[in-house]
N, C-alpha and C positions, 0 to 999 in steps of 0.2 A: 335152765335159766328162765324167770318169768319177765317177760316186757310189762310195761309202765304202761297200761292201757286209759284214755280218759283222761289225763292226769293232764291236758291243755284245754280240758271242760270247766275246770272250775275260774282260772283268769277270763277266759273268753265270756260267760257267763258275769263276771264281774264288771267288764268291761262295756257287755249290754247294757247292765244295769246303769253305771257310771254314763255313759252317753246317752241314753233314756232320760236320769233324772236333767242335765245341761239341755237337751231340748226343749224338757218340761219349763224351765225354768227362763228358759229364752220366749218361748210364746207366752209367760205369763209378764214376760217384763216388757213384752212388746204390742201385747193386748191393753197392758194398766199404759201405757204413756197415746197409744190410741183412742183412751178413754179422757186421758187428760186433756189432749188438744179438744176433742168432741164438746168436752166442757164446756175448755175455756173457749170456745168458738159459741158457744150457746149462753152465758155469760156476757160476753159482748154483746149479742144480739138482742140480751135482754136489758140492759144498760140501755142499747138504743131504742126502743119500745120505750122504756121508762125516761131518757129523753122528748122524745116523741108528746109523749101524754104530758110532759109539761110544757113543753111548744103549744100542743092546742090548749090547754088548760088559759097558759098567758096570755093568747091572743083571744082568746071568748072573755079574757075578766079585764083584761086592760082596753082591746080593740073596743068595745062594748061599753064600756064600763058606764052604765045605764043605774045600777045600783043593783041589777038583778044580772048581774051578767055572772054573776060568781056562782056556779051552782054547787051545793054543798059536796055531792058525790056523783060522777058518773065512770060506768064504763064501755071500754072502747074492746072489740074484738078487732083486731087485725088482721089482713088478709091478703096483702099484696109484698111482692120480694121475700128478702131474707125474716122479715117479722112476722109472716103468716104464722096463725096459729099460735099468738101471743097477744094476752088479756092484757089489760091495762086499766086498775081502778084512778082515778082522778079523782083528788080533792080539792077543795078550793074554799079558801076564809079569809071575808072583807075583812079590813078595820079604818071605817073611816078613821084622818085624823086632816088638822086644816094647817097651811103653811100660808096663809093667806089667803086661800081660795080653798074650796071644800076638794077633798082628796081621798084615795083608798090605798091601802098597803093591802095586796093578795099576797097570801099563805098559799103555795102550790103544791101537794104532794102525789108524785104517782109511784103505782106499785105494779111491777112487770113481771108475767107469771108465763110458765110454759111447761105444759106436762102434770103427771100426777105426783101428788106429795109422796117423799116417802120412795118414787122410782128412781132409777139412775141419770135417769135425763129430765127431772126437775129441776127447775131453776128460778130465780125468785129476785128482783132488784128493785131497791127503793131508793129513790130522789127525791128533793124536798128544793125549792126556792120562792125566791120573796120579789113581788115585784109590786111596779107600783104606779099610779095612773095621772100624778104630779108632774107639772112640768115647771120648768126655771121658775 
């Protein structure tokens, strides 16, 4: 009589494979939602940079507002807390207009950047508002 030699090599072998590929696929689902929060936490922080630069933007073209307080473009490197290491270009566009008294509407845009383009930890946020130097 010949015995069955081997013959729980080929399930057991299946069975690696099968638990192989479910581990694979657990560290890939647990690395991509890793990446997601990483984002969205970089995301935020560029949002606030790009608030940021329109806080100072406001305050140099309304506090000022001399007729030369609006400077057409500057930028800001950041360096302190959560926003280190986050550029911020500022634009800013008079337009006079009179409601009685001579007045200016600022055009505020800033643009919040962090990382290399094209890498996975790039990130990029623009804001835009209107303000204005008019009072009652």
């Amino acid at each position: 009589m010949k015995t069955a030699r081997g013959f729980a090599l080929v399930p057991a072998i299946f069975l690696l494979v099968v638990l192989g590929a479910l581990g694979l696929v657990a560290i890939r689902v647990g690395s991509g939602q890793q990446q997601t929060v990483t984002l969205n936490l970089l995301q935020a922080r560029a949002l606030a940079a790009a608030n940021a630069g329109i806080e100072w933007g406001a305050y140099n073209a309304v506090a000022n507002s001399s007729g030369t307080s609006c400077v057409s473009s500057t930028t800001l490197a950041l360096t302190e807390g959560a926003l280190n290491g986050f550029t911020v270009v500022v634009t800013c566009t008079a337009t006079p207009f009179s409601t009685g008294s001579s007045s200016d509407s600022y055009v505020i845009n800033a643009t919040a950047t962090s990382g290399i383009y094209g890498m996975p930890s790039y990130v990029r946020r623009v804001v835009s508002a209107t303000f204005s130097n008019a009072t009652s």
